[in-house]
LOFIKOL-695992 format. One record per residue (C-alpha): x, y, z. Coordinates in steps of 0.1 Angstrom, whole numbers, m for minus. Last residue first. Example, Ala and Ser with C-alpha at 12.3 -4.5 7.8 and 13.67 -1.06 7.14 Angstrom:
<atoms>
      c1      c2      c3
     137     m11      71
     123     m45      78
</atoms>
This chain:
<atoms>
      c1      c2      c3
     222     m80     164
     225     m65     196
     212     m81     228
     211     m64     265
     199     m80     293
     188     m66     332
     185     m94     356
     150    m107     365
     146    m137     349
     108    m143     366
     108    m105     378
      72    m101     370
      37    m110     383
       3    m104     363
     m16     m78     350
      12     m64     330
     m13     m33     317
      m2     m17     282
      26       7     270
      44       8     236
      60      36     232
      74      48     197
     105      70     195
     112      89     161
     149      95     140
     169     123     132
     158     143      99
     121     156     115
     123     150     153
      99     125     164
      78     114     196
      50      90     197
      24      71     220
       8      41     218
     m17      33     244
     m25       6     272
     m62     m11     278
     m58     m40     258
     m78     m29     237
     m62       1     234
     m30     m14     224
     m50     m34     199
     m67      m2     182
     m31      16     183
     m15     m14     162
     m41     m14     134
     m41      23     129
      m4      15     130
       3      m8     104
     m27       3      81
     m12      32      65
     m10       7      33
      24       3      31
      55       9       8
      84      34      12
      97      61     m15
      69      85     m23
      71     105     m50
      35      97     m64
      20     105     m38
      17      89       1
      48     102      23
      29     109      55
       4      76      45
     m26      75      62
     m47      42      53
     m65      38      88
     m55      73     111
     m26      69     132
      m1      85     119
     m22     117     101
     m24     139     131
      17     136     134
      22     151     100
      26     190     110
      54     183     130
      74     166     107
      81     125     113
     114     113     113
     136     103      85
     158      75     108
     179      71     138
     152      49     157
     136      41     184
     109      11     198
     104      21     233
      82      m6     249
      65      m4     287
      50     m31     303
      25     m14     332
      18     m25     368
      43      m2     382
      70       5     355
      78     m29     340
     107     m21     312
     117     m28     274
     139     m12     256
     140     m12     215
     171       5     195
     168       9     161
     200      19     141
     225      41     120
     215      37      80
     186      40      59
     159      38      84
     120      46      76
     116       7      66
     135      m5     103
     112      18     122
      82       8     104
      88     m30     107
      97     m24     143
      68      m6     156
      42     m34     134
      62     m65     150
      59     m46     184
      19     m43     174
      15     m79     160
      35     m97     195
      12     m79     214
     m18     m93     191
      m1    m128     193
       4    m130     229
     m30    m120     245
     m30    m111     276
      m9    m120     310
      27    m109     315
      58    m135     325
      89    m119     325
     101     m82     329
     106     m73     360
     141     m59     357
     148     m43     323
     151     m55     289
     175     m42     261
     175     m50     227
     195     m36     200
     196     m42     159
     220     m20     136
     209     m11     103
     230     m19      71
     205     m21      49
     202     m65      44
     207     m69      83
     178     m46      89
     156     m70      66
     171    m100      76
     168     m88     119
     133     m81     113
     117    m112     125
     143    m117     146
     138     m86     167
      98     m98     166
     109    m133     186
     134    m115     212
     105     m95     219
      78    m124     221
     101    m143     242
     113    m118     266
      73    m112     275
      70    m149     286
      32    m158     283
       5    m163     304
     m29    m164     283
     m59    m140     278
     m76    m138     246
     m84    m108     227
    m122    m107     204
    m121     m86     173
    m153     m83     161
    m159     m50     169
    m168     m36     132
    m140     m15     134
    m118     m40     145
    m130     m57     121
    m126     m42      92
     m86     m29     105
     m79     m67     105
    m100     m76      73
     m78     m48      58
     m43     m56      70
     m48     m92      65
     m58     m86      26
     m22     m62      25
      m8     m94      38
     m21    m116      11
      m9     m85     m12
      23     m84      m4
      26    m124      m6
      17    m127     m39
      37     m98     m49
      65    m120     m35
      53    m148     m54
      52    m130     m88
      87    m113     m85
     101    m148     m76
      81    m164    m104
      96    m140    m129
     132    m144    m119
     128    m178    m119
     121    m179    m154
     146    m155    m163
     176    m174    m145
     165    m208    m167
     139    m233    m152
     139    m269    m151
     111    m287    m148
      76    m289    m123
      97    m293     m90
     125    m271    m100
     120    m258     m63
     112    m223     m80
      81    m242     m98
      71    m258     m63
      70    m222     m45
      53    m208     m75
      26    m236     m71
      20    m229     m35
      19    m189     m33
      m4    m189     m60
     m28    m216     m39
     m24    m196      m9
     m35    m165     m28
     m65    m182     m42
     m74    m199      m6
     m68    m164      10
     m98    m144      m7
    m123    m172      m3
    m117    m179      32
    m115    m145      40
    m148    m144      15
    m171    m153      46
    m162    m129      73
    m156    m103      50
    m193    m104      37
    m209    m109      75
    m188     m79      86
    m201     m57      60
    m236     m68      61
    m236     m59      99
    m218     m27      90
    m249     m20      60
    m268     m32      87
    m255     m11     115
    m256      23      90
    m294      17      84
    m300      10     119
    m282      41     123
    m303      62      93
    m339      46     105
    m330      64     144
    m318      99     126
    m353      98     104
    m372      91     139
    m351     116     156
    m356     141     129
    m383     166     144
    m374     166     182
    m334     172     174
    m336     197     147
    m317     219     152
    m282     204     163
    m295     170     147
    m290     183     113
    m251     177     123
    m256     144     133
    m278     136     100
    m247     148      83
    m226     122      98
    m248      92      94
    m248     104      58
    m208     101      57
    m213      67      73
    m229      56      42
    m204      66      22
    m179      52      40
    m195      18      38
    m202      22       4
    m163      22      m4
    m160      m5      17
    m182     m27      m3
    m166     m14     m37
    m135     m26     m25
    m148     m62     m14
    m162     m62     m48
    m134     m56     m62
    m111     m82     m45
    m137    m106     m54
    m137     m96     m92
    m100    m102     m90
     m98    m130     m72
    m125    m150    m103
    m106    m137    m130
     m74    m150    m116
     m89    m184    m115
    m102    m183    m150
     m66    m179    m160
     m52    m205    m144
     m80    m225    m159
     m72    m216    m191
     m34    m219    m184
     m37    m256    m173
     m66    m264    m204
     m40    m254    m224
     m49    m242    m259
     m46    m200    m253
     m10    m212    m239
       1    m224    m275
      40    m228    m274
      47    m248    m308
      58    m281    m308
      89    m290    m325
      83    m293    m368
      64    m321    m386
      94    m342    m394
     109    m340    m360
     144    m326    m362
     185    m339    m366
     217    m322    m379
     246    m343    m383
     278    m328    m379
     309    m340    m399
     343    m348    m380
     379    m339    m382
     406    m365    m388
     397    m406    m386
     360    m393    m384
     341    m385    m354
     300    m377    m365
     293    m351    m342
     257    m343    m331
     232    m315    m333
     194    m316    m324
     181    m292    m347
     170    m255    m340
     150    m247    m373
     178    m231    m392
     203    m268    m398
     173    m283    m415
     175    m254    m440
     206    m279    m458
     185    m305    m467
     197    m338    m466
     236    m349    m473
     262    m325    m488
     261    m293    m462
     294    m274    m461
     319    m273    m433
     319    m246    m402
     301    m271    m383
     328    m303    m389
     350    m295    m412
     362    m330    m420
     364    m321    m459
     328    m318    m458
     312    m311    m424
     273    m310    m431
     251    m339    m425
     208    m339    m426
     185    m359    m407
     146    m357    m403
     128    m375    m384
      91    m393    m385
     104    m426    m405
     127    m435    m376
     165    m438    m380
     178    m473    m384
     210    m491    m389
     203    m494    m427
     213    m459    m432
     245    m464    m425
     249    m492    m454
     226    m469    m477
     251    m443    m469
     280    m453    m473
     270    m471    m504
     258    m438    m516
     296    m420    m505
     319    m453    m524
     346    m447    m501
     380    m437    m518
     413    m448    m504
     447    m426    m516
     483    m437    m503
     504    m402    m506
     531    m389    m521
     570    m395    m511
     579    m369    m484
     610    m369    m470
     625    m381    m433
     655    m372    m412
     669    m392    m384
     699    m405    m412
     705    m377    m431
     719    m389    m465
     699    m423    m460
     665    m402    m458
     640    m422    m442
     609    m424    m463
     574    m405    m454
     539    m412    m464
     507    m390    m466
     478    m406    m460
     445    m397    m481
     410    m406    m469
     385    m399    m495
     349    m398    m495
     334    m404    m529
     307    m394    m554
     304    m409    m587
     327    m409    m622
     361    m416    m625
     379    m379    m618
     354    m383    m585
     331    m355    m570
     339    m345    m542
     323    m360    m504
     348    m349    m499
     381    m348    m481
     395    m370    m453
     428    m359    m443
     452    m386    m426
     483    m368    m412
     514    m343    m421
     494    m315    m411
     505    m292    m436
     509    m323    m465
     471    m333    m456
     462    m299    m463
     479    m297    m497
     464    m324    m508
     427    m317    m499
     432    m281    m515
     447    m302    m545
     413    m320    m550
     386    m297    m567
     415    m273    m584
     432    m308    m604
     462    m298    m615
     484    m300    m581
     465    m335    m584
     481    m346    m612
     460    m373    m627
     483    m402    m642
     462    m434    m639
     426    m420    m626
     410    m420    m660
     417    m461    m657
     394    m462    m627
     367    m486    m644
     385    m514    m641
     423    m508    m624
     408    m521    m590
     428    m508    m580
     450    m480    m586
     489    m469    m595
     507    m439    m605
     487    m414    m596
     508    m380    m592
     513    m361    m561
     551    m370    m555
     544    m405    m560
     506    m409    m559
     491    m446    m547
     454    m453    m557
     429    m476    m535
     393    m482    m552
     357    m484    m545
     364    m490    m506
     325    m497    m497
     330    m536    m497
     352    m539    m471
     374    m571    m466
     375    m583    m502
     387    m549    m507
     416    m552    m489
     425    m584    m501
     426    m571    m536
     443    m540    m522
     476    m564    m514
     474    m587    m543
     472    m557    m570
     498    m539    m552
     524    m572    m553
     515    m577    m587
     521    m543    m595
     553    m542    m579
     553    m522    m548
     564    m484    m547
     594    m481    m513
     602    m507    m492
     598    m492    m458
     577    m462    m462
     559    m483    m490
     545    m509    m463
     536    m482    m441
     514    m464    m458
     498    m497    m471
     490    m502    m436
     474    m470    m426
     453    m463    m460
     434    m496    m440
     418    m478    m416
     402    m459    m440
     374    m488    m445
     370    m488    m406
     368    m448    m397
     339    m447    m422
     319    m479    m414
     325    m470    m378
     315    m434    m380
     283    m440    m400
     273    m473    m379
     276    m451    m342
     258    m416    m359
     232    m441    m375
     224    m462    m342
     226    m426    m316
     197    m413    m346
     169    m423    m321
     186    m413    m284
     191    m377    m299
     159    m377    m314
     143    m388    m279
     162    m363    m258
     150    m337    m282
     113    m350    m277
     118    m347    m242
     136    m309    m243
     107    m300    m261
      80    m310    m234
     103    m297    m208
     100    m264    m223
      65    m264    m230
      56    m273    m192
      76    m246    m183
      61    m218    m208
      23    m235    m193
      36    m229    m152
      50    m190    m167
      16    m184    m183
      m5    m196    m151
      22    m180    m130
      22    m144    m149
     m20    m149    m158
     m26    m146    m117
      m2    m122    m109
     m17    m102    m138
     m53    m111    m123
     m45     m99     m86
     m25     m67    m102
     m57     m57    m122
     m83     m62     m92
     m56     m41     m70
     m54     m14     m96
     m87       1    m101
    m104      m3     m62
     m68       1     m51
     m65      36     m67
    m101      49     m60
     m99      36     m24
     m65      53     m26
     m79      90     m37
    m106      92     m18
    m145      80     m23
    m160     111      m7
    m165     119      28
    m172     159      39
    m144     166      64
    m159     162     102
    m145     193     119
    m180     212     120
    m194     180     131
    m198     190     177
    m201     164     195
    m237     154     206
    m244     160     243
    m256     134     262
    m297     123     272
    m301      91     252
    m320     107     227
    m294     135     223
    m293     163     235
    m292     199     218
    m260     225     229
    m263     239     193
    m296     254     204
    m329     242     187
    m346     262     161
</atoms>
């Protein structure tokens, strides 16, 4: 047996293991290691599904376009040809409102010339006080002489609306007293009253019926294409809420393209649909959505293989440690076994840092490619989309974006551990990187209410390092400070103090409890991790940020008061000189 004060091969004492916890697979490797994959290939099937359900979309509202541009030639001819033989009601009107019933020579003459003009009037009637008096042509109408149409239940309804509006009614298409199916355009007319002069009364009405199927055939003739479907409703000018009486009436269920038919009163609606059905939405068909999906399959395995990786990594490290602690007896007899157990550990960490060099590439390129085509489907880019739509694409590129940076947080923290991380060494303008990461957060502190303050001392200016990692680890302070604050404010001073730049990031939020302040630092440490928590984050932030400050040869440090807020100080070497605009400032936001 060896004493517990053993050394090692290289002639220093080994720490002490009995605080080293036993490693296994913890509870948030085994979270992401089943989640993340899953999330990655939702994401992925959500735009790929979304991008196909747009595409679809505009495909239909083409071909409605289409219908709506093919049956334009019927709609135009159907309304004219109606509106024009009706016309004509009009002018006999008002010839019997100033000299009262014509002769029947004088009628015949009259609606013979009428009819030689349009040759779908099948006959004009007039009704004195509601009853048919006279009609031409005469052949083939003579059951029309006489009809009462207060007696007739199929017509009177047509009557008497035309006597409430006091106007042109078109009724039918009804079945006529004479045989057929007509449309009929009735105008009332009116004589002045020589008792009362200003004052008119009703006489009847001037009666033209439109033979319907030459209407049609007429109409018809202008064009609509062999591969659509048309059906009319509207009878008795009702327009939608009137009954179908041309073409099949289920057209009307199957999402038609609708149009009004204008008509001298009122209007019919003509419904109008390809004759094979609209496309159906088939994403399991696309070769788009396919290869979206095939995509997403391919992240996900990656993402879980670079979980499993890590995972391994721990464990072997775990060994590493237990060889350490076997080392406290039994230094002379294992240090070959210890020996083949590091080089074991290096080239599993070797292997590591080889693997998450090359898939960075191969994990961002994915994600950058999601971010890309949901960014030109929420600029309308692709089609159209309704308030759903974009909904969905904003939820899916923002958890696009969480997880590319959650990817950054863990090659970061990989290789820093694997010391890969290399700092360079620039002049740079320490105002300017503060003033850049208090606008980085300004939306997102402006958005809860949180009030933003910088102040910089004398001597701060010009520093030497490495910009974008000091710029990372004030970013990191504030993000933190402005997520654990739900109302007051973060305050962040900056000073030189001898050689050293000095950063107080504070805040009036939860604080940290005394007995969480081992945890803050430590990669993937979360002091309100469960399944209560309230705030999102790896636990990377500040394992991340501490490793950089040391690095650079400064520290983080903390202080925190549970319920009113936490102080951060961020403190490395200046290395260079200040006072370069020297004069104290203070900015709030």
């Amino acid at each position: 047996m060896f004493p517990s004060s053993a050394m090692n091969t290289e002639g220093r004492r080994s720490p002490p293991d009995g605080g080293a916890p036993a490693f296994s697979c913890q509870k948030w490797e085994s979270i992401l290691i089943a989640v993340l994959p899953v999330l990655i290939l939702a994401a992925g099937l959500t735009i790929s599904y979304r991008s196909e359900s747009a595409r679809h979309v505009s495909e239909t509202r083409r071909l409605r376009n289409d219908i709506n541009v093919a049956i334009e030639p019927f709609c135009s001819e159907l309304s004219r040809n109606v509106i024009a033989a009706l016309h004509h009601s009009e002018g006999l009107a008002a010839l019997v409102s100033l000299d009262g019933e014509p002769e029947p020579d004088r009628f015949r003459a009259f609606c013979g010339e009428l009819l030689r003009c349009n040759s779908m009037i099948r006959n004009i009637a007039l009704a004195p006080d509601n009853v048919v008096s006279q009609v031409y042509p005469l052949e083939g109408n003579e059951r029309v002489i006489g009809l009462r149409y207060r007696d007739n239940p199929e017509q009177w309804p047509g009557v008497k609306r035309m006597m409430e509006l006091k106007k042109m009614v078109v009724a039918g298409p009804v079945n006529l007293v004479q045989g057929g199916i007509g449309v009929i355009g009735r105008q009332p007319v009116y004589m002045r009253d020589p008792s009362e002069p200003g004052n008119e009364r009703y006489w009847g009405l001037v009666s033209t019926v439109i033979d319907f199927n030459r209407l049609m055939a007429v109409s018809t003739g202008a064009g609509i294409p062999a591969d659509i479907r048309v059906a009319l409703r509207g009878a008795d000018g009702l327009g939608a809420q009137g009954a179908v009486f041309w073409g099949d009436a289920r057209l009307f269920e199957r999402q038609p393209v609708l149009r009004e038919i204008r008509l001298p009163t009122g209007s019919w609606q003509i419904a109008a649909a390809p004759a094979g059905g609209w496309p159906l939405f088939r994403p399991m068909s696309s070769p788009r959505f396919l290869a979206g999906a095939a995509s997403s399959f391919a992240c996900s395995a990656l993402m879980l293989a670079l979980l499993s990786l890590s995972c391994a990594r721990r464990k072997a490290e775990n060994e590493l440690r237990k060889l350490n602690a076997e080392l406290e007896e039994r230094v002379a007899t294992r240090t070959a076994e210890l020996n083949r157990a590091m080089l074991k550990a290096q080239e599993a960490d070797r292997l590591k840092s080889v693997f998450l060099a090359t898939m960075s590439h191969e994990l961002r390129t994915p994600l950058n490619t999601i971010l890309g085509f949901t960014g030109v489907l929420l600029q309308g880019l692709a089609g159209p989309l309704n308030d759903e739509q974009r909904k969905q694409l904003a939820m899916a590129r923002d958890s696009a974006k969480h997880l590319l940076a959650l990817i950054n947080d863990i090659l970061d923290i990989s290789r820093i551990e694997a010391g890969q991380i290399e700092l360079s060494r620039e002049t740079f303008d320490m105002r300017g990187v503060l003033e850049s990461a208090m606008k980085s957060v300004a939306h997102e502190a402006q958005a809860k209410g949180i009030e933003l303050s910088l102040r910089i001392g004398q001597g701060v200016g010009r520093v030497v390092g490495d910009r974008r990692r000091v710029e990372q680890v004030l970013l990191n302070l504030l993000s933190n400070a402005v997520k654990f604050t739900d109302r007051g404010s973060v305050t962040v001073e900056c000073a030189a103090r001898e050689g050293w730049i000095e950063t107080a990031v504070r805040d009036t939020g939860i604080g940290i409890r005394a007995a969480d302040m081992d945890k803050l630092f430590k990669p993937f440490k979360q002091i309100d991790s469960g399944a209560n928590r309230r705030h999102e984050g790896t636990g990377l932030g500040l394992a991340i940020s501490k490793n950089l400050a040391e690095m650079m040869g400064g520290s983080i440090s903390v202080r925190s008061e549970w319920g009113k807020g936490s102080e951060f100080v961020f403190r490395f070497p200046q290395t260079a000189e200040g006072g370069e605009n020297g004069a104290d400032s203070d900015n709030r936001r």
